[in-house]
N, C-alpha and C positions, 0 to 999 in steps of 0.2 A: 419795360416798366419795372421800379422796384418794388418789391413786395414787401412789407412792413407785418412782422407776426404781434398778435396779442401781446405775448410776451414783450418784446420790445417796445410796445407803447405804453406797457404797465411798467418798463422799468426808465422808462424818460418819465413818466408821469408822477413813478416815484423820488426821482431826480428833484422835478419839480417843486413837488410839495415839501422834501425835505430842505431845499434852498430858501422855499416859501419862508414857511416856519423858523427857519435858523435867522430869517435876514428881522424878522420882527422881536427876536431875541437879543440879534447884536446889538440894533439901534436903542431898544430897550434898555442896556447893557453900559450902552456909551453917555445915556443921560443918569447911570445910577443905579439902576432896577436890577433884579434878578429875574430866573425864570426857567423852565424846563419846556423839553419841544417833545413832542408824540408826532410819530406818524403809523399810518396802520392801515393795511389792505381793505378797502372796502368791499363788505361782502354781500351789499344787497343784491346783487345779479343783474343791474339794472346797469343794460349797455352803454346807453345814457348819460350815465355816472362814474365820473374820474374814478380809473381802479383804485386810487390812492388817494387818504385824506389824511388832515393835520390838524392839529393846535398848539398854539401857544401857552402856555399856564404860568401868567406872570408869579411870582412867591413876592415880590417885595417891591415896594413902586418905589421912585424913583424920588417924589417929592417925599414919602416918607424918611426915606435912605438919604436925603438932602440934608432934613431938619435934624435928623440924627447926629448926623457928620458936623454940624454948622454949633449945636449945643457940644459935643464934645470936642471943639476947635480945631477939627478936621477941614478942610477946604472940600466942597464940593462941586460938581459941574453946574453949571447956570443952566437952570430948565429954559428952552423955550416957550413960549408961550400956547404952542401950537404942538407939544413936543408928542400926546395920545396921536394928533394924525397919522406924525412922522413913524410911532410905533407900528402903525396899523396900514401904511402907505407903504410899506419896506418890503414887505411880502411880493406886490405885484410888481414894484421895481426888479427885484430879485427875477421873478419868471418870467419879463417883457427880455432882460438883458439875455435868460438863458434862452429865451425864442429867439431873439431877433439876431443873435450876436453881435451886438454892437454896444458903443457904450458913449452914444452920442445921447449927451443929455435932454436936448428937445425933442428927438423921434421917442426919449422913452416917454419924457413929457406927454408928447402929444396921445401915442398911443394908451397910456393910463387912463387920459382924460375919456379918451372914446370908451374904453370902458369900464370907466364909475360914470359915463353918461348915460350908456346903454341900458 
């Protein structure tokens, strides 16, 4: 059997939340936005709880940076309509592909859906 140390789960889990974060900054990024990513050891002690957590801290949105771009005769990217999901859905895309290794988009599909149902 292999044995898997604390350390080693705390440094995939740092993995994780740093792919998290970066991937809600990209997509943020691609419609216009700006934005900084934190990650930082979690110290409540609590086994429970992923040793490692993140944030996103958007600086500049994407529709503002739009209208910007659009009065100074710049071209800017066409928001979708649904473009906050896409910001906010990036993240668990980003950690289902680093679980699962794959990059079948219905298994990531499906598996997101199970959990934002759960």
């Amino acid at each position: 059997m292999i044995e898997i140390t604390e350390e080693q789960i705390a440094d995939w889990e740092l993995s994780k939340a740093a792919y998290h974060e970066a991937a809600h900054n990209m997509v943020d990024e691609r419609f216009g936005g700006a934005g900084d990513t934190v990650v930082w050891r979690s110290r409540s002690g609590n086994p429970e709880e992923r040793a490692w957590r993140g944030q996103s801290h958007p600086r500049t949105c994407p529709e503002a940076m739009g209208a910007i771009a659009l009065a100074s005769r710049f071209s800017a990217p066409d928001l979708p309509a649904n473009w906050r999901m896409l910001v906010g859905i990036a993240g668990l895309v980003a950690e289902e592909i680093l679980d699962d290794d794959t990059d079948d988009a219905g298994a990531i599909a499906d598996a997101i859906h199970l959990k934002i149902s759960d």
